[in-house]
VEXLUM-504623 format. One record per residue: y, x, z of N, C-alpha, C, O, CB in turn; residue number from 1. Coordinates in nm, 3 decimals, padded with zeros to 5 digits. Atoms other than C-alpha are relative to their C-alpha. Glycine has a CB too. Example, Ala and Ser with C-alpha at 12.3 -4.5 7.8 and 13.67 -1.06 7.14 Angstrom:
BEGIN
+---------+---------+---------+---------+---------+---------+---------+---------+---------+---------+---------+---------+---------+---------+---------+-----+
|    n.c2 |    n.c1 |    n.c3 |   ca.c2 |   ca.c1 |   ca.c3 |    c.c2 |    c.c1 |    c.c3 |    o.c2 |    o.c1 |    o.c3 |   cb.c2 |   cb.c1 |   cb.c3 |   n |
+---------+---------+---------+---------+---------+---------+---------+---------+---------+---------+---------+---------+---------+---------+---------+-----+
| -00.119 |  00.089 |  00.000 | -00.450 |  01.230 |  00.780 |  00.120 |  00.090 |  00.000 |  00.118 |  00.194 |  00.066 |  00.003 | -00.099 |  00.125 |   1 |
| -00.119 | -00.082 | -00.006 | -00.106 |  01.367 |  00.714 |  00.109 | -00.077 |  00.073 |  00.220 | -00.026 |  00.090 |  00.046 |  00.041 | -00.142 |   2 |
+---------+---------+---------+---------+---------+---------+---------+---------+---------+---------+---------+---------+---------+---------+---------+-----+
***
This chain:
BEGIN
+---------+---------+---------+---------+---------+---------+---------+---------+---------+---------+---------+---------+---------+---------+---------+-----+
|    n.c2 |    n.c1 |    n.c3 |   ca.c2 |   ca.c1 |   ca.c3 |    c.c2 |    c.c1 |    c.c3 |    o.c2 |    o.c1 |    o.c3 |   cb.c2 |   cb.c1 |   cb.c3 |   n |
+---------+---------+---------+---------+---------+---------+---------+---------+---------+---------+---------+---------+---------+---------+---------+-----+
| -00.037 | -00.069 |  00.122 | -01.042 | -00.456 |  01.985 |  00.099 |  00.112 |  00.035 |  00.201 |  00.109 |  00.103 |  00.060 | -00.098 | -00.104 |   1 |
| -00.134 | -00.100 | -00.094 | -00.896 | -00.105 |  02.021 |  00.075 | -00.010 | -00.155 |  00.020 | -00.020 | -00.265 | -00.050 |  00.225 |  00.085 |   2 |
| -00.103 | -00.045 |  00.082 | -00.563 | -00.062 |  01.817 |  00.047 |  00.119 | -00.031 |  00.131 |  00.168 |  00.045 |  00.082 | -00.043 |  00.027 |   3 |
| -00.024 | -00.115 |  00.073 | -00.544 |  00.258 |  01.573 |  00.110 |  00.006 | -00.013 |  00.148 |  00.116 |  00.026 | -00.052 |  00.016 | -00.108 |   4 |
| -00.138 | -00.023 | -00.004 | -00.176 |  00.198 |  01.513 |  00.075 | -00.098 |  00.055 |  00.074 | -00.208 |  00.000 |  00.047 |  00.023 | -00.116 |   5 |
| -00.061 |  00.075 | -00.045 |  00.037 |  00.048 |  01.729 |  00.083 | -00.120 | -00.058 |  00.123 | -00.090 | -00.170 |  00.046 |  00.064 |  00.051 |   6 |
| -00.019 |  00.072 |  00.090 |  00.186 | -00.292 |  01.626 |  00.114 |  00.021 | -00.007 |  00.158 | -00.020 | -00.114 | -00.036 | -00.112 |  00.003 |   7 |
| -00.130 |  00.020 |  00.060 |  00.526 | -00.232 |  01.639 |  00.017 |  00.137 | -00.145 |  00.089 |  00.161 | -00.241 |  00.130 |  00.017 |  00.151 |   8 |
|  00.004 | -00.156 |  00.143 |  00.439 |  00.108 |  01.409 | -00.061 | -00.083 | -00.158 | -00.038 | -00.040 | -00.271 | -00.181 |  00.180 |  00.061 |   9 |
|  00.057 |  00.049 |  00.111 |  00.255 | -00.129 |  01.168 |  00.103 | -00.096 | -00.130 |  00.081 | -00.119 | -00.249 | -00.113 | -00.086 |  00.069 |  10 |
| -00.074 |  00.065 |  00.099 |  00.536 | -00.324 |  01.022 |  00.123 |  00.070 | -00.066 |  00.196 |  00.009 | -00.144 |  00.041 | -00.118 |  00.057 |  11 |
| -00.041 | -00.099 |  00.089 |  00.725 | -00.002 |  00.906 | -00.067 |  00.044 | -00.077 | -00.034 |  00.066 | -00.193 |  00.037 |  00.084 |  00.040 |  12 |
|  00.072 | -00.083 |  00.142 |  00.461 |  00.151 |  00.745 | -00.054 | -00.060 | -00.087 | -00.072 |  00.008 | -00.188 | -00.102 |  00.089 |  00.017 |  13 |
| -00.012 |  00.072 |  00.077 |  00.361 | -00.145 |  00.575 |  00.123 | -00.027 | -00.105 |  00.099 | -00.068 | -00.218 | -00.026 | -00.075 |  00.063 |  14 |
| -00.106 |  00.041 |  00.053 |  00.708 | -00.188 |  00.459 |  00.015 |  00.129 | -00.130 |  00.036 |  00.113 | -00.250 |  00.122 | -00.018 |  00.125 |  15 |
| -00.017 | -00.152 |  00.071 |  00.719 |  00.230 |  00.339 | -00.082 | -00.055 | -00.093 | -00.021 | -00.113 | -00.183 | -00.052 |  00.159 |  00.077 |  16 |
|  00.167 | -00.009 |  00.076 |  00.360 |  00.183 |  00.163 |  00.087 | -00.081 | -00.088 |  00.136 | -00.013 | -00.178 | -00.182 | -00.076 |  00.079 |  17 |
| -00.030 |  00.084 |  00.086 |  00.517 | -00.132 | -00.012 |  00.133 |  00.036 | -00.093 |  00.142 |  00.024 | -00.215 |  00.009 | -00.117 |  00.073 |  18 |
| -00.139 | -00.088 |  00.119 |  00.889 |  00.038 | -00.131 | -00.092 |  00.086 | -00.079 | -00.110 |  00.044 | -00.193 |  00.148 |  00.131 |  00.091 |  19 |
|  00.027 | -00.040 |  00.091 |  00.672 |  00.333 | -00.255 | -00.091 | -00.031 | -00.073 | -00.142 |  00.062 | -00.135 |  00.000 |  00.076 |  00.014 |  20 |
|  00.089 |  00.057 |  00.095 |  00.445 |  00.124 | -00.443 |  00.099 | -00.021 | -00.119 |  00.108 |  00.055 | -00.215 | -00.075 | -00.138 |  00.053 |  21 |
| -00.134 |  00.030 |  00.053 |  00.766 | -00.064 | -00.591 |  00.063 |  00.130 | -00.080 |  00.091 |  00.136 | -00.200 |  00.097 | -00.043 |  00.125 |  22 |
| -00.072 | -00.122 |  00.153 |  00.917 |  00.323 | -00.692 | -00.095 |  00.065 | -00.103 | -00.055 |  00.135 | -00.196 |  00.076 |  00.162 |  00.064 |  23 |
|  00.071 | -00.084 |  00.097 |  00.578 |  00.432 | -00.858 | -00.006 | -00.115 | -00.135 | -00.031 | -00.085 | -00.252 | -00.170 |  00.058 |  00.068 |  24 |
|  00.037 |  00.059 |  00.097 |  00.563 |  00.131 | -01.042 |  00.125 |  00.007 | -00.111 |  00.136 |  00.041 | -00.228 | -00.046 | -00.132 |  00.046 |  25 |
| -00.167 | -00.014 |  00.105 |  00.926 |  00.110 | -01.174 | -00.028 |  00.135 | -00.079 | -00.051 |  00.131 | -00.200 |  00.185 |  00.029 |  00.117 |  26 |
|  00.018 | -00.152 |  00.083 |  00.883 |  00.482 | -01.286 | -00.072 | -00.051 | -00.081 | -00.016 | -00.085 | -00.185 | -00.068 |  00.140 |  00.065 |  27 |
|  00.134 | -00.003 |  00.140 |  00.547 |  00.412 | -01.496 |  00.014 | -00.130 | -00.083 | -00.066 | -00.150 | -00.174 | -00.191 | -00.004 |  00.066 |  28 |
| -00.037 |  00.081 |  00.083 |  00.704 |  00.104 | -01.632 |  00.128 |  00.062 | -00.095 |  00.145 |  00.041 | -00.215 |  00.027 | -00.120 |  00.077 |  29 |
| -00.060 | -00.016 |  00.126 |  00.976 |  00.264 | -01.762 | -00.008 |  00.094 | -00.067 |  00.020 |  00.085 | -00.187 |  00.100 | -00.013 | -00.002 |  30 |
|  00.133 | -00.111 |  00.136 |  00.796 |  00.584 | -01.911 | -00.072 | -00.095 | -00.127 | -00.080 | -00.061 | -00.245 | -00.195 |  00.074 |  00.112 |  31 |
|  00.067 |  00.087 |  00.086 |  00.608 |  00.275 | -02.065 |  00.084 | -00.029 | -00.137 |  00.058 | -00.006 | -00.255 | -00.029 | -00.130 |  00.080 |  32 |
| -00.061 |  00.083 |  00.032 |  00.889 |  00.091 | -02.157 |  00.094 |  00.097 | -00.128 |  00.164 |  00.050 | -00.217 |  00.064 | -00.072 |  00.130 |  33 |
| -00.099 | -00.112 |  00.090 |  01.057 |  00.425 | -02.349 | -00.054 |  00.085 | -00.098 | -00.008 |  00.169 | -00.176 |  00.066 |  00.101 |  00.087 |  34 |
|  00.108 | -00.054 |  00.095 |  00.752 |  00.505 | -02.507 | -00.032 |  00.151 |  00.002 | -00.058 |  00.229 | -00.089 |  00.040 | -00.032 | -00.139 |  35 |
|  00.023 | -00.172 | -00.038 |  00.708 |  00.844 | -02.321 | -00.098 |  00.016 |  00.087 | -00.116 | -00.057 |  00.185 |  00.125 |  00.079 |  00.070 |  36 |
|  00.109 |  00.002 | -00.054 |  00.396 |  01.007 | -02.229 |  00.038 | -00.005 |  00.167 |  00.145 |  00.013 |  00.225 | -00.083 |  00.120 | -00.056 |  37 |
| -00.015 |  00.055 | -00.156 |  00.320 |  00.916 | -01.855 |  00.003 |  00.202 |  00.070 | -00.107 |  00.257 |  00.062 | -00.201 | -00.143 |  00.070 |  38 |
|  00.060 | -00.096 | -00.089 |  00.358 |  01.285 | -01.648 | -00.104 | -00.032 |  00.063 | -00.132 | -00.146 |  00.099 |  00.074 |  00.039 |  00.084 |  39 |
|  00.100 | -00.011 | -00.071 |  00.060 |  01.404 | -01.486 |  00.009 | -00.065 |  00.149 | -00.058 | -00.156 |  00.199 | -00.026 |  00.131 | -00.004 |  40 |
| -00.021 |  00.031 | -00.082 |  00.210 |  01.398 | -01.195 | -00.003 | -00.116 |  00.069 | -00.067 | -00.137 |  00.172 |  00.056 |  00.035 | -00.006 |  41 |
|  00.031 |  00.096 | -00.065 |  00.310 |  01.046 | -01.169 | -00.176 | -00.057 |  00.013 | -00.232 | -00.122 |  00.101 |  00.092 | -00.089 | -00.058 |  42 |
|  00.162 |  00.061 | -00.026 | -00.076 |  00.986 | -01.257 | -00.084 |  00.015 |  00.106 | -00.166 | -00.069 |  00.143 | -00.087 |  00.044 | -00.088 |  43 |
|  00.042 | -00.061 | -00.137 | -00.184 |  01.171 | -00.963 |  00.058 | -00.085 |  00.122 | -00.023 | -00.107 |  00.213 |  00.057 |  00.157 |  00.013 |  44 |
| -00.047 |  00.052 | -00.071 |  00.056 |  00.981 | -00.755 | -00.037 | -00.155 |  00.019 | -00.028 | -00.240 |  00.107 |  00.104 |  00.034 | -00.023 |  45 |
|  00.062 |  00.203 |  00.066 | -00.076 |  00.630 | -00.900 | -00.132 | -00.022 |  00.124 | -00.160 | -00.105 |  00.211 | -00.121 | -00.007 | -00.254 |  46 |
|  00.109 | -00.040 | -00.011 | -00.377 |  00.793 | -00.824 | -00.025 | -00.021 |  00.176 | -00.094 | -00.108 |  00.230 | -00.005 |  00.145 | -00.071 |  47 |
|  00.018 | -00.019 | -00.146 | -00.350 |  00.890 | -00.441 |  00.035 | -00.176 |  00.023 | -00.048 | -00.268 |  00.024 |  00.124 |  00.137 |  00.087 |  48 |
| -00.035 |  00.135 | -00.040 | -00.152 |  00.572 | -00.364 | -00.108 | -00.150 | -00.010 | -00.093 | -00.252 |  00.058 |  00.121 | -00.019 | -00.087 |  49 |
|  00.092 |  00.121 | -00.001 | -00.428 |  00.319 | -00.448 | -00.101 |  00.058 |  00.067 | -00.171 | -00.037 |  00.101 | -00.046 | -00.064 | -00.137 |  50 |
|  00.090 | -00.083 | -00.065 | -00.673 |  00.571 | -00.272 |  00.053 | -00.034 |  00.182 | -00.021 | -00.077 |  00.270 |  00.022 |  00.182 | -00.069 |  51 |
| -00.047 |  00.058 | -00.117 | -00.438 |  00.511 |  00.039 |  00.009 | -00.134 |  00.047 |  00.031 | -00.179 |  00.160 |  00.096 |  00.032 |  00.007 |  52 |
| -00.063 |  00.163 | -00.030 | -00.391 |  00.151 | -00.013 | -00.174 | -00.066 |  00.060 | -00.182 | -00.178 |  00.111 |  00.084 | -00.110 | -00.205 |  53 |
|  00.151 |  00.022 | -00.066 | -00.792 |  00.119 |  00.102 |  00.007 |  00.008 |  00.165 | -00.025 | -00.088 |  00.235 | -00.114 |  00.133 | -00.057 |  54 |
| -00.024 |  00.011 | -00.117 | -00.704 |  00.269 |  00.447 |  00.076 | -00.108 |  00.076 |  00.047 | -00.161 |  00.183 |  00.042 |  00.092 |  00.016 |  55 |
| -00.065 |  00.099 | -00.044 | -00.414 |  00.034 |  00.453 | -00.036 | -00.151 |  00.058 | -00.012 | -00.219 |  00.157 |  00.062 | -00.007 | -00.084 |  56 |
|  00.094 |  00.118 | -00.012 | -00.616 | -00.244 |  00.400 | -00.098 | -00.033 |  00.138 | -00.123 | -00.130 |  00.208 | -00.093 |  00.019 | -00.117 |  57 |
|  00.155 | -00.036 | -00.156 | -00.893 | -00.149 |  00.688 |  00.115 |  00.012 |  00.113 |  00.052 | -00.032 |  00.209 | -00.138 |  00.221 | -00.007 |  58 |
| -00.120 | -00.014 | -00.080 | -00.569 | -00.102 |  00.916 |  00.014 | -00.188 |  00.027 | -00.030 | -00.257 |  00.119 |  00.150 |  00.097 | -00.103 |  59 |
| -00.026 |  00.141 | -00.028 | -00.449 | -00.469 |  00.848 | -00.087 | -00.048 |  00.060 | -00.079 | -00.080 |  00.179 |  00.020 | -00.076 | -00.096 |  60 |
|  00.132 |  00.141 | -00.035 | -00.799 | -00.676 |  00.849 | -00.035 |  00.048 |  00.116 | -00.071 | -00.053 |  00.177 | -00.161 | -00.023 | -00.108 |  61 |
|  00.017 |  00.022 | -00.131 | -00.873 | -00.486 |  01.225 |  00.109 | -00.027 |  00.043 |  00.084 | -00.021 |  00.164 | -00.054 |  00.090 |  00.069 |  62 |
| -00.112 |  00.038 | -00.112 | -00.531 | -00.581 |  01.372 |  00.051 | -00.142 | -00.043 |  00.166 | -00.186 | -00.033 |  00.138 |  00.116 |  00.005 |  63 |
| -00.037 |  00.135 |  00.118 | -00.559 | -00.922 |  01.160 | -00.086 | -00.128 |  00.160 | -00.208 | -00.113 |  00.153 | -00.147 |  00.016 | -00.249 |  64 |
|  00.077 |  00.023 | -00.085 | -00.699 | -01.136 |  01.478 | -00.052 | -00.122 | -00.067 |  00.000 | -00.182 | -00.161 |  00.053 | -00.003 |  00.132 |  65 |
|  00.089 |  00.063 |  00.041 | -00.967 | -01.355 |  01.443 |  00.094 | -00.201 | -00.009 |  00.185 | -00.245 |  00.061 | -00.146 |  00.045 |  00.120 |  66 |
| -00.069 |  00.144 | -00.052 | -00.875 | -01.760 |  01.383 | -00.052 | -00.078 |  00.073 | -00.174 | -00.089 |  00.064 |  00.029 | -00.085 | -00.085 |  67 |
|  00.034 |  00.065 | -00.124 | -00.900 | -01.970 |  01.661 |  00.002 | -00.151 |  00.001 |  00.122 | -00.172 |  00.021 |  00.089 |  00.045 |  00.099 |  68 |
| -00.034 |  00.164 |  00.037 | -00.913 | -02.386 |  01.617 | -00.114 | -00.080 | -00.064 | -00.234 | -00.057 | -00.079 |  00.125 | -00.013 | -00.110 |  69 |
|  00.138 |  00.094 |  00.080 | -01.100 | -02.641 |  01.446 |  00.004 |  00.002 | -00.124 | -00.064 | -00.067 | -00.199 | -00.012 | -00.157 |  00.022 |  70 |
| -00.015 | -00.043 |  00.182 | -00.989 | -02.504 |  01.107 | -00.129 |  00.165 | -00.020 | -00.182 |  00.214 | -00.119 |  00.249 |  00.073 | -00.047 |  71 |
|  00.085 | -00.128 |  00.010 | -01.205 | -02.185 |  01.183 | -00.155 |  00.003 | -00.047 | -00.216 |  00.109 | -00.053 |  00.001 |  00.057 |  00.133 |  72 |
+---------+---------+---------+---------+---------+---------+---------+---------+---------+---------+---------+---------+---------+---------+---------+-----+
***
């Protein structure tokens, strides 16, 4: 298995990906929460970010190694 991102690079950018998930959501909760229309912007940002979170995904499950045992 070749490795696209190195592993010690993988548990920062997991970590980034996951804070700015955390600040888009706080934002569009409390636009929600104040009863103010959502900017475009953040929608766009909603937008990309779950568009990225696909690559993320395909990142993990190849550097996810296979299980090995009599549970497999």
């Amino acid at each position: 298995m070749k490795e696209y991102i190195p592993r010690q690079a993988r548990k920062p950018i997991y970590a980034v990906y996951a804070f700015i998930g955390l600040v888009l959501g706080a934002v569009q909760v409390g636009f929600a929460a104040a009863e103010a229309g959502q900017p475009v912007a953040l929608t766009v940002a909603l937008s990309v970010y779950a568009f990225v979170g696909g690559g993320i995904g395909f990142v993990a499950q190849a550097n996810t190694p296979p299980q090995v045992g009599p549970d497999a």
